[in-house]
N, C-alpha and C positions, 0 to 999 in steps of 0.2 A: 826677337822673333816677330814675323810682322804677323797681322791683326786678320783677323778673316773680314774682308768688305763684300756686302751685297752687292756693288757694284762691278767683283769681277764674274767674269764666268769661269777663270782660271788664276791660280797663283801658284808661281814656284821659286822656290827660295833654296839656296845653294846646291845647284844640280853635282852631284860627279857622278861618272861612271868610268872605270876602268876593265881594261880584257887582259888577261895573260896568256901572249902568243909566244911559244916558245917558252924561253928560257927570259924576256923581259915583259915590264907592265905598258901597256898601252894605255895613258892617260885620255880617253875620247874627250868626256867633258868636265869642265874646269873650273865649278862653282858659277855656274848660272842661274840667272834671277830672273824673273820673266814674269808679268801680268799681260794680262785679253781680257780688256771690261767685253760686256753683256751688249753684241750686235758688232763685236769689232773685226775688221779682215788683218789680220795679220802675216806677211807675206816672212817666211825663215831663208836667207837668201845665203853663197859662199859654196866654198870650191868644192870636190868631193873630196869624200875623207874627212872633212872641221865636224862631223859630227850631228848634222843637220836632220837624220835620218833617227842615228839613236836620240838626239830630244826629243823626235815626236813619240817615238815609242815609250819612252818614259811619262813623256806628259800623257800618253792616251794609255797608261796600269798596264802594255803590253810587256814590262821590263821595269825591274824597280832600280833604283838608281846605287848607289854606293851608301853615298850621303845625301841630306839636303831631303825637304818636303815637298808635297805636289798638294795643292786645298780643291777639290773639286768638289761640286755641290755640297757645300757648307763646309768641308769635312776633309781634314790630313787623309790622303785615301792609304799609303803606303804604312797608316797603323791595322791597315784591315788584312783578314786570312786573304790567301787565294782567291778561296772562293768569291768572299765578298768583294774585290776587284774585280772578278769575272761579273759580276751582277752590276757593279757602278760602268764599266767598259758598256756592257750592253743597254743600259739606261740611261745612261748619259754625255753616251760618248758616239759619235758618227766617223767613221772610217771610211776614206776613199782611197784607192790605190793609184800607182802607175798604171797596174795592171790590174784589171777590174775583180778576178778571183771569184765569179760569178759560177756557181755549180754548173757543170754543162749537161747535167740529165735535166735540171727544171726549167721550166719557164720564168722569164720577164718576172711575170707577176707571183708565181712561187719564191726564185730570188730575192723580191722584193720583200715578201711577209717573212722571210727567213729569220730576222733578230728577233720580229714578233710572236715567230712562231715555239724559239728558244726559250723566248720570256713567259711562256705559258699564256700569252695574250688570247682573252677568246675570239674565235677563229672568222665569225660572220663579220664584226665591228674591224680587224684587222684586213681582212680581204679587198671591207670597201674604202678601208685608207690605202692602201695599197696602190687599189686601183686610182685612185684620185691624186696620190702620187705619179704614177706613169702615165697621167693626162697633162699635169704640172710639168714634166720636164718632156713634155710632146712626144708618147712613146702610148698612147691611149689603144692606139692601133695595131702595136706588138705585143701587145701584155701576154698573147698565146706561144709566142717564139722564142725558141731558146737560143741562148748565146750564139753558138756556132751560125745561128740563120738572121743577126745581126750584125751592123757595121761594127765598127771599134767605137767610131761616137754615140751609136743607141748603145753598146755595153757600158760605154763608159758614166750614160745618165742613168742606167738602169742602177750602176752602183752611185748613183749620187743618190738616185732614190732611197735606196736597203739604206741609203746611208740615214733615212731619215724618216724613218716610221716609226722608230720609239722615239720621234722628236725632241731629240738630244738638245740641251742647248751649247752643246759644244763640237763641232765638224774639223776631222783630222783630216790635211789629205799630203800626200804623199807625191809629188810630183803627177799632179791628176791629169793633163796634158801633155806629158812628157810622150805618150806613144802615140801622138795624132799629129794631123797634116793642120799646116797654120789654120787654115777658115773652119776645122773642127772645133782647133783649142779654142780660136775667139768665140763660137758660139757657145762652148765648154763654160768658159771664163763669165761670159755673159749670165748665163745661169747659175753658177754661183753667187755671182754680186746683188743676182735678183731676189735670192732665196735668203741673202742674209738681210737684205733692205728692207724684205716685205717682211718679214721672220725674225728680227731682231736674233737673229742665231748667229755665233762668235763662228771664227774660223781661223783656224792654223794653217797655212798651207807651204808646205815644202815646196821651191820651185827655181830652174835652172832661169825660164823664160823671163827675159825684163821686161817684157810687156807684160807677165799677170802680177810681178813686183810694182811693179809705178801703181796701178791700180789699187794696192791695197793702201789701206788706212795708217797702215805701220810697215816698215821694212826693216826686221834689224840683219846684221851680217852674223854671220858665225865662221870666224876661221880657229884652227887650233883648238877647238873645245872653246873657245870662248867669245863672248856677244865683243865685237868690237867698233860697230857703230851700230845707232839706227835714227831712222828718217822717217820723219811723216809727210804722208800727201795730204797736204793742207785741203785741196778740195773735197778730198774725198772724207777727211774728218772730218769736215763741217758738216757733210752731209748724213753721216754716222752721228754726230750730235742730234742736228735736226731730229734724225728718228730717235734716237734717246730721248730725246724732249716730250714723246708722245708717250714713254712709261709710264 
């Protein structure tokens, strides 16, 4: 059993999950092992189907696995009730989607305080993080508009924001680019890599595009349930180091 390190911001140790469709077992995942030290981008790359989808939801307590641990802030999370996953999810965990999933009766900045406002955060101190989040990902000027009266790229930072007002040190995202036009995602992908540089905050990101793979720090594959290669971008580890260095 490996050791908990303060050096990660994630540890998981023999993933499985199976589904019974029909009358046979659908093996998804097939003993996966996986660390994301504290400020790393980790790009989950492979076909559809390998499975890419249920690790995140595993690693982010959306879905508990068969077998095998998940150590999130300090701590095996899949020994906790429901409950207490639902409170480790919300405190420690940031969710981006494909599709933004942004309520469409509130506004920008309602959206935005929504984990904080679940967490029973009090409500003056939360409004003006909020807002200084949707100054940070350049949406200063929308924080009154709700979804339907923005593009796909301001819904899509509005949920990068929500994603990060209980400043989680760990950001799940799920194919976060997958529904926008190239010069969105690049700007998309930009701000990501800048919130984890300047923020030392880990990131998981599921994704088809090899342009936001080459970018990250790590790229492993996932086919069949299982990790069968992975790849570092050397520059962009060293620059991941660097800011480690200033811990």
């Amino acid at each position: 059993m490996a050791e908990i390190s303060d050096n990660y911001a994630l540890q998981a140790t023999d993933i499985c999950k199976s589904y019974t469709v029909g009358s046979r077992q659908l093996n998804v995942l097939k003993g996966i092992d996986l660390t994301v030290t504290k400020g790393e981008i980790l790009a989950v790359i492979g076909p559809s189907g390998a499975g890419k989808s249920t690790l995140l939801h595993i690693l982010g307590a959306l879905d508990r696995p068969d077998r095998g641990r998940v150590i999130l802030a300090g701590q095996p999370i899949f020994q906790l009730s429901d409950l207490q996953l639902a409170q480790i999810r919300n405190q420690h965990i940031g969710f981006v989607f494909q599709f933004h999933h942004l309520l469409p009766e509130f506004s920008a900045l309602e959206n935005v305080m929504m984990p904080g406002l679940i967490a029973r955060r009090e409500r003056t101190h939360l409004k003006k993080q909020a807002k200084a989040l949707l100054n940070r990902v350049g949406l200063s000027q929308r924080e009154d508009h709700r979804p339907n009266e923005l593009s796909g790229g301001e819904q899509q930072r509005v949920a990068v924001a929500r994603a990060l007002v209980n400043d989680p040190q760990l950001v799940l995202a799920d194919e976060p680019s997958g529904n926008l036009d190239q010069h969105t995602s690049q700007a998309l992908h930009d701000l990501l890599w800048d919130l984890s540089r300047t923020d030392l905050r880990s990131f998981i990101i599921v994704t088809h595009d090899p342009r936001l793979a080459e970018r990250a720090d790590r790229t492993v594959e996932l086919i069949d349930g299982q990790i069968v290669r992975e790849t570092y971008n050397t520059i962009s580890t060293k620059t991941h180091e660097k800011n480690m260095s200033r811990m």
